[in-house]
C-alpha positions in Angstrom: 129.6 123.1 109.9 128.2 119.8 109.4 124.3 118.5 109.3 123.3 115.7 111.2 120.1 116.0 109.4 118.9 112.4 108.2 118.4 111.6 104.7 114.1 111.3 104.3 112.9 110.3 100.6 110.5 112.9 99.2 112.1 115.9 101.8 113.9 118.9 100.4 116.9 120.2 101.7 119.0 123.5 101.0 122.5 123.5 100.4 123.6 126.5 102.6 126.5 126.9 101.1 125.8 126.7 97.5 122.2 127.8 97.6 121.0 125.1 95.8 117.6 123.2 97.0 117.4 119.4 96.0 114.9 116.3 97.2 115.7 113.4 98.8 114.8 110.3 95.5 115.9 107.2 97.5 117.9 105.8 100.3 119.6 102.9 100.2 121.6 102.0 103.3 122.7 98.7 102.3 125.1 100.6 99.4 125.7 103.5 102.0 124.0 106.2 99.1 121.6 108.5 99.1 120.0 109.5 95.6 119.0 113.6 95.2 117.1 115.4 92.5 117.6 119.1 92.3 114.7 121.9 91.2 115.6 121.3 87.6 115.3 117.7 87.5 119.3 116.4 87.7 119.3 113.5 89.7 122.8 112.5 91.8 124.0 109.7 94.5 126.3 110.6 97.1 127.5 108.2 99.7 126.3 108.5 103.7 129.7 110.2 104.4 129.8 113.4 101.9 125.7 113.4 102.6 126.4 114.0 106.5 129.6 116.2 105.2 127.4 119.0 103.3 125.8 121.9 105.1 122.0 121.3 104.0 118.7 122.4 106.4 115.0 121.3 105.6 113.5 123.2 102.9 110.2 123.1 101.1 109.9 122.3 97.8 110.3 124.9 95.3 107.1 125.7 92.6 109.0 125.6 89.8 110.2 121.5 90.4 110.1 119.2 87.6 112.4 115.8 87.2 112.2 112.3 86.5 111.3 111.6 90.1 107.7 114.1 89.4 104.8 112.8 87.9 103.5 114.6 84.9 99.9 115.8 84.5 97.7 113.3 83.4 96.8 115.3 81.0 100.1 115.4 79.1 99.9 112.1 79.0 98.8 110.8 75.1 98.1 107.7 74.0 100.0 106.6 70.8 99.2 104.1 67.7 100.4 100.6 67.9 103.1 98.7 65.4 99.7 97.8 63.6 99.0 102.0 62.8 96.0 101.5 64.8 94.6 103.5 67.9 94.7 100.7 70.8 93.8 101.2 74.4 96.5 100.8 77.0 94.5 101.5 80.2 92.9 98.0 80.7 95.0 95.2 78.8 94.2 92.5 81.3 90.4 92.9 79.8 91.5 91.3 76.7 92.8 88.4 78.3 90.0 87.9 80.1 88.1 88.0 77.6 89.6 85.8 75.6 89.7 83.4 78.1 85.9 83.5 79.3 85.6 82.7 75.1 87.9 80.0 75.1 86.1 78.4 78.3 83.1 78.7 76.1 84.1 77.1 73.2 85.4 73.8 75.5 82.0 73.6 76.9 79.9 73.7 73.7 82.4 71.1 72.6 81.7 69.4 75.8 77.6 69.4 75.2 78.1 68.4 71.7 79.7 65.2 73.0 77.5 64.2 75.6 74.8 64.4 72.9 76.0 62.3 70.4 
């Protein structure tokens, strides 16, 4: 038997046949594929015709899920040193610019001042 079941990004499905339980990554309709990640994080593409070929029904998503597709715990995330073997500060690099522009902004009106003056 055949699902009619639509492909929805972020749903899991359960193969019925094969037991397995995988999530729906991405669609893309334009390439007729549909892009699944199964519960230990293997990620395959299968084309509109084998996805509407397989015996799958809704599922939830299983504790245990982990993959590309999942977002780790912030607090896994670590910060590492730069080429330089210092610490640096990834979270706000735009500040630098900024701040190196407000500086150089500075700098052209003191010129500016100095100018006028003599």
């Amino acid at each position: 038997m055949t699902t009619r079941l639509i492909p929805e990004v972020g749903q899991w499905y359960a193969h019925r046949d094969k037991g397995q339980m995988f999530q729906v990554v991405a669609v893309d309709e334009a390439q007729d594929a549909v892009e699944i990640q199964d519960s230990d994080g293997d990620v395959d593409e299968l084309d509109l015709e084998s996805w509407f070929a397989m015996t799958i029904e809704l599922a939830s998503a299983p504790e245990n899920s982990t993959g590309p597709a999942d977002d780790p715990d912030s607090s896994e995330r670590e910060y590492t040193l730069s080429a330089d073997g210092g610490e640096r500060d990834w979270r706000d690099p735009l500040d630098q610019l900024a701040s190196a522009v407000d500086e150089s902004e500075d700098d052209e009106d003191e010129t500016k001042a100095t100018a006028v003056r003599h």
